[in-house]
C-alpha positions as CSV (number, residue, x, y, z in Angstrom):
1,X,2.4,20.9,15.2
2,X,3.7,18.5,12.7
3,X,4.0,20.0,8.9
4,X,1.7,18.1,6.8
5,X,3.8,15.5,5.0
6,X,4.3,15.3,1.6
7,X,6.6,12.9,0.3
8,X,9.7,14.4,-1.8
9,X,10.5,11.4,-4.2
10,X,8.2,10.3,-7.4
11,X,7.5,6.8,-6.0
12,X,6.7,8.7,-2.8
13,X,7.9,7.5,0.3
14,X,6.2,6.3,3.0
15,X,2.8,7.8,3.6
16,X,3.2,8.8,7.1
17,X,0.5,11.6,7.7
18,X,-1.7,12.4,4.9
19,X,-3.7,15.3,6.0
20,X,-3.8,17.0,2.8
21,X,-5.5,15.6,1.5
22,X,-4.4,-3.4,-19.7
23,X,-4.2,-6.7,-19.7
24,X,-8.0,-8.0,-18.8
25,X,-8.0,-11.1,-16.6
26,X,-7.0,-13.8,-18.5
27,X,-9.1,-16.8,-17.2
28,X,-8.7,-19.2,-15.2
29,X,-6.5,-21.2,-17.7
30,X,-4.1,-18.3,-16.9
31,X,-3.6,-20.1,-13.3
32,X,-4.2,-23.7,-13.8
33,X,-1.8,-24.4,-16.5
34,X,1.0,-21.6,-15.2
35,X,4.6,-22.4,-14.8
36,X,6.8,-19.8,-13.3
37,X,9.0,-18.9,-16.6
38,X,8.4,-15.7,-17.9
39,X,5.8,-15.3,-15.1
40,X,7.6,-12.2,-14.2
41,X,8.1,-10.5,-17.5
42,X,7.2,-6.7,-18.5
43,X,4.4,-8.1,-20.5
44,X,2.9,-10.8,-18.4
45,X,-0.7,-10.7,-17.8
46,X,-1.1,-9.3,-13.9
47,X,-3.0,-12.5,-13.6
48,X,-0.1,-14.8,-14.4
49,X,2.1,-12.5,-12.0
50,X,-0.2,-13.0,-9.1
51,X,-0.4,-16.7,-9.6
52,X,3.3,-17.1,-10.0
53,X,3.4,-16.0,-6.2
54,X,0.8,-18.4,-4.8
55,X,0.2,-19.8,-2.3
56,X,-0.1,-17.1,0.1
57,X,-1.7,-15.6,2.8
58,X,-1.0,-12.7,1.7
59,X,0.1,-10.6,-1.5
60,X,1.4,-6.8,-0.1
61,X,1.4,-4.4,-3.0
62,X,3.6,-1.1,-2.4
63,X,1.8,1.5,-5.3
64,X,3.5,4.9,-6.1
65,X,0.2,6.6,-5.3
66,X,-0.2,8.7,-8.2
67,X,1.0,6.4,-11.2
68,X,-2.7,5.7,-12.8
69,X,-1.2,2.5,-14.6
70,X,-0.6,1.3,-10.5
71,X,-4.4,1.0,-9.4
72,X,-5.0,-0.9,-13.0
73,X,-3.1,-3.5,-11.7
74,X,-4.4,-3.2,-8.5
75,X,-8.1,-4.1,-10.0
76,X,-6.6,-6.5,-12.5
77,X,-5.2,-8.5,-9.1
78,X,-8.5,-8.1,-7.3
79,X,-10.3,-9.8,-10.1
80,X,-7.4,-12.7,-11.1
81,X,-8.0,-13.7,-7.3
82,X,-11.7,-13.1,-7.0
83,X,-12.2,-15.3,-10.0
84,X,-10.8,-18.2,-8.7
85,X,-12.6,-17.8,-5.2
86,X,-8.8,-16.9,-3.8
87,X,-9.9,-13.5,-2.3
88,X,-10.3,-13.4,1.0
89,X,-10.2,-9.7,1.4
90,X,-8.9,-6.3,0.5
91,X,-7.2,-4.6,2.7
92,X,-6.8,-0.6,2.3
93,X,-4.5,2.1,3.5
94,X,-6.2,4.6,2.0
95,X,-9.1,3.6,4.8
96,X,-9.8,3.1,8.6
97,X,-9.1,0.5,10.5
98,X,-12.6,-0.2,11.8
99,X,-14.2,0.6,8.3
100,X,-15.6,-2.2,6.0
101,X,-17.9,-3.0,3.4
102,X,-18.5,-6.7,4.9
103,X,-22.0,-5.7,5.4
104,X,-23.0,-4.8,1.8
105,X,-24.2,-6.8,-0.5
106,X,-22.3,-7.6,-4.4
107,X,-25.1,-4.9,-5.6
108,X,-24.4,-1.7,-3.0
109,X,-23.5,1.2,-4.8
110,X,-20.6,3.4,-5.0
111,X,-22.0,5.7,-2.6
112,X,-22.7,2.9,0.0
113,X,-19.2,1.4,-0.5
114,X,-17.8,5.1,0.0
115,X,-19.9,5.7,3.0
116,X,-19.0,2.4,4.6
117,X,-15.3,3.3,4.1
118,X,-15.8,6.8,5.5
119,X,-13.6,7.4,2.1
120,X,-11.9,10.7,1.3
121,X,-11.7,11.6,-1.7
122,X,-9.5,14.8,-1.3
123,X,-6.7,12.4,0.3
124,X,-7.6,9.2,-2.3
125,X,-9.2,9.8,-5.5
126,X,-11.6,7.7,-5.5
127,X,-11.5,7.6,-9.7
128,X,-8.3,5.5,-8.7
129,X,-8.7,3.5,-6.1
130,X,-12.8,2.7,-6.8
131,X,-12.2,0.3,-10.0
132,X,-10.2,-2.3,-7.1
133,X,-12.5,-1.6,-4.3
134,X,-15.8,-1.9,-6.1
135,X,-14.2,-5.1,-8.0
136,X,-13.9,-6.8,-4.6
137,X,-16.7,-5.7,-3.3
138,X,-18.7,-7.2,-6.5
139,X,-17.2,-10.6,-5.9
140,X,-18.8,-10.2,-2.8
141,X,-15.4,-9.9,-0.6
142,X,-15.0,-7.4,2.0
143,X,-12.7,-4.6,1.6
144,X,-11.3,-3.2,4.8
145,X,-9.7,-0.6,6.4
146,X,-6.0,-1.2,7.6
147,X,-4.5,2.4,8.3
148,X,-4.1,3.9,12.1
149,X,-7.5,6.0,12.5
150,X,-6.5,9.9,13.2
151,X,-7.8,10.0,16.1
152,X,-5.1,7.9,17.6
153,X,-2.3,9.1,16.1
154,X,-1.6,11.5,18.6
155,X,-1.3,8.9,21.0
156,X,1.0,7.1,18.9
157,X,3.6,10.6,18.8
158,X,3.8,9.4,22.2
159,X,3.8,5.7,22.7
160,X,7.4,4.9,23.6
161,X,6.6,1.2,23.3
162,X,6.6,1.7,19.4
163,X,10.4,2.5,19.5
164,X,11.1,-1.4,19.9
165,X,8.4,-2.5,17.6
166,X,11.6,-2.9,14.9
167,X,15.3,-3.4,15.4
168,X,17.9,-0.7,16.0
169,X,19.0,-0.5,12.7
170,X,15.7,-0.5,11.2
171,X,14.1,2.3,13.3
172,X,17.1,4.4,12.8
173,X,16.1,3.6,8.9
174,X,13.0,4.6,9.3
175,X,14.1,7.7,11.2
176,X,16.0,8.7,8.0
177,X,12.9,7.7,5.6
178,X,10.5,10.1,7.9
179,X,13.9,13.2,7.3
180,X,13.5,12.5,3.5
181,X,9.6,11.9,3.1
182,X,9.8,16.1,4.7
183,X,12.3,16.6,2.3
184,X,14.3,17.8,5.4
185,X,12.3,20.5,6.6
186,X,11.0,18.6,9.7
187,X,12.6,19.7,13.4
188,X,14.6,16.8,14.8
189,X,12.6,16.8,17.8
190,X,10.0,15.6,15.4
191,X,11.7,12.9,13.8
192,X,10.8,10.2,16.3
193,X,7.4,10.6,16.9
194,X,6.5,11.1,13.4
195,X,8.9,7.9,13.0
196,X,6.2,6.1,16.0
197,X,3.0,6.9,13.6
198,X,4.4,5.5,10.8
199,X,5.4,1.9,12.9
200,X,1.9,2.5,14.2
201,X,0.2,2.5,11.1
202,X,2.6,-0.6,9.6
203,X,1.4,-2.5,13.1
204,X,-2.4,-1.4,11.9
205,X,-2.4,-2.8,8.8
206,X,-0.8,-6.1,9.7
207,X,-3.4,-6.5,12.2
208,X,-5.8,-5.9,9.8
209,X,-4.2,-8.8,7.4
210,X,-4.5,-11.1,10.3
211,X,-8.1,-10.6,11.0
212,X,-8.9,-10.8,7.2
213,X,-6.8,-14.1,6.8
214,X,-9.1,-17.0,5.6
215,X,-7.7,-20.6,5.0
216,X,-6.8,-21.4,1.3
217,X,-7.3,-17.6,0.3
218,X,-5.5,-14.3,-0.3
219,X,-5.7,-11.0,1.3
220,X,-4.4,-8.5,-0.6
221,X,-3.3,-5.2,0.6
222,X,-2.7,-1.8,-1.0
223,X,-0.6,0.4,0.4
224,X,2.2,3.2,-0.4
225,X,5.7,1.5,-1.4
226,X,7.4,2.6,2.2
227,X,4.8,0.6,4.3
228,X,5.5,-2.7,2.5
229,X,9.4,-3.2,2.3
230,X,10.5,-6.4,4.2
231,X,12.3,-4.9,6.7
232,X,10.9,-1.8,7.7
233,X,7.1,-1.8,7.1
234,X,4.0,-3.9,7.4
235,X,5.6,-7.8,7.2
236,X,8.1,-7.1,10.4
237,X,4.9,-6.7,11.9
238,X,2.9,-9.9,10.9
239,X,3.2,-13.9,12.9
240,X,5.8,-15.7,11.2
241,X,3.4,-18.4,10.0
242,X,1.7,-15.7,7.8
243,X,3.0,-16.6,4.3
244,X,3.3,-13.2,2.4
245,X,5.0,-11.7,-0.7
246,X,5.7,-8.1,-1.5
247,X,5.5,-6.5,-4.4
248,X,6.5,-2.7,-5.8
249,X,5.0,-1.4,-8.5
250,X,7.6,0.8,-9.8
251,X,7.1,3.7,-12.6
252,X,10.5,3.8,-13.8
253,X,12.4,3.0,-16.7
254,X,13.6,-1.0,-16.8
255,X,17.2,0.3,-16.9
256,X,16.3,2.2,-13.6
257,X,16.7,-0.1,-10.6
258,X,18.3,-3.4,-11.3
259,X,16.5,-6.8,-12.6
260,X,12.6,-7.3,-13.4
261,X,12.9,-10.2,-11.2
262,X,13.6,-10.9,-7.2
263,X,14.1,-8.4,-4.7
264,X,16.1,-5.0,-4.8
265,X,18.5,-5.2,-2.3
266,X,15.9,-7.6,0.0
267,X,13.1,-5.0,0.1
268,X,10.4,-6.3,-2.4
269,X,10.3,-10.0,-3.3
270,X,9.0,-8.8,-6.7
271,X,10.0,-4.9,-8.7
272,X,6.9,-5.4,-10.8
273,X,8.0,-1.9,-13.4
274,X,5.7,0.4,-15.2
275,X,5.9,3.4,-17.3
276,X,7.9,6.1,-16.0
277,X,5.6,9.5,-14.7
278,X,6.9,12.9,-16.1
279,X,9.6,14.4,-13.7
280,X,8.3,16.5,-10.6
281,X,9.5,18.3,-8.1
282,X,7.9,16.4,-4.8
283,X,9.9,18.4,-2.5
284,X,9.0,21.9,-4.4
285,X,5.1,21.2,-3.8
286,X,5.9,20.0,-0.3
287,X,7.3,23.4,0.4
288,X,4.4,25.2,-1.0
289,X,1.8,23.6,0.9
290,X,4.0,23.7,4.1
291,X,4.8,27.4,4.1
292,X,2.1,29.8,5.8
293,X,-0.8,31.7,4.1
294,X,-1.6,34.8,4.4
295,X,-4.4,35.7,6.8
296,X,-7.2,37.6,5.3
């Protein structure tokens, strides 16, 4: 059996297997008189950001999943679209494909929204992730799930036909990216079906983009860093007419990873930075959960 993944660096690669479990919008001036100076800048309001990208079919944003400041701008970028009419849906990892809230109503309650997502809150705190969810779902716009379901995830260990889903060189990346996210500790003979979930769940959640994609409108997705880089994750795996932009949200020091602006090394189109988290020791924890208890 697989170990239960964990990733090893803070912004948390690629969720491939989670069994283990500011600025206020600014109003709709903030999009009608934008130009794109400064759009990008540390201090920008989220909503200026997200108009600065527009138009699109679609805005992916790559979270480290346990920076808090992440999921503020998260909701701030469900309600700059929402108040404009610009959201067509929101589109979750951290759920189902197959789960949505399209049949609630603007007034459902946490607990209906919850139930309708099958959520987990063990795997996705829903104290982080409820503020974007419930903001979309009181603009009345569907929030959906985009990640593989468990239950077929064995069957995508096996699917050989996910090995040509990406180039050579890109599945041998994410080959490596599946050796670091076990900080090592995986058997080889793992490596490339673990490496066949995660290109399963990327192909899930553009799927799920393209049945949410509404004319004139956004669908946003949330999802770990990993599954949103250009050439490895979720865009290799969308139609080429679907107009996109990535963005990382990056808890690191400015000095950390090259400019505020454009893409790192053609990843991201946007490195959108935050605070830096205190230092810990992914791989340590990883370890911890990974090595046998005691039977009593």
């Amino acid at each position: 059996m697989p170990l239960p993944y964990r990733p090893a660096r803070a912004y948390r690669l690629p969720l491939l297997l989670p069994l283990l479990a500011a600025v206020a919008l600014a109003g709709c001036s903030a999009f009608s008189s934008l130009t794109a100076t400064g759009a990008d800048a540390p201090d920008a309001p989220v909503a200026r950001r997200v108009a600065a990208l527009q138009p699109l079919d679609a805005l992916l944003i790559g979270e480290q999943h346990d920076a808090q400041e992440h999921h503020v701008i998260e909701r701030e970028t469900v309600e700059a679209l929402a108040a404009r009419g610009h959201l067509a849906a929101l589109a979750l990892e951290m759920a189902e494909e197959g789960r949505s809230t399209a049949q609630l109503g603007p007034a459902a309650t946490e607990a209906q929204v919850q139930a309708a997502l099958d959520w987990s809150d063990k795997a996705w705190p829903w104290a982080s992730y409820g503020p974007a969810v419930m903001a979309a779902v009181r603009a009345g716009v569907p929030v959906v799930g985009a990640n593989l379901p468990r239950s077929r995830m064995k069957n995508a260990m096996a699917d050989v036909s996910l090995d040509v889903q990406l180039n050579g060189e890109a599945f041998s990346a994410q080959q490596e990216a599946v050796r670091e996210g076990h900080c090592r500790m995986l058997p080889e003979s793992q490596i490339v079906p673990m490496t066949r979930i995660q290109v399963g769940r990327d192909r899930a959640m553009a799927q799920a983009i393209v049945k949410a994609r509404k004319p004139g409108q956004t669908v946003v997705l949330i999802a770990g860093a990993g599954h949103v880089v250009r050439t490895l994750g979720v865009p290799q795996h969308l139609p080429d007419d679907v107009r996109i932009a990535t963005v990382r949200l990056l808890a690191a020091p400015a000095s950390a990873a090259g400019p505020e602006t454009g893409p790192q090394t053609g990843d991201y189109d946007r490195i959108w930075r935050t605070p830096p988290l205190p230092e810990k020791d992914y791989c340590a924890e990883f370890k911890r959960q990974a090595r046998p208890q005691p039977r009593t």
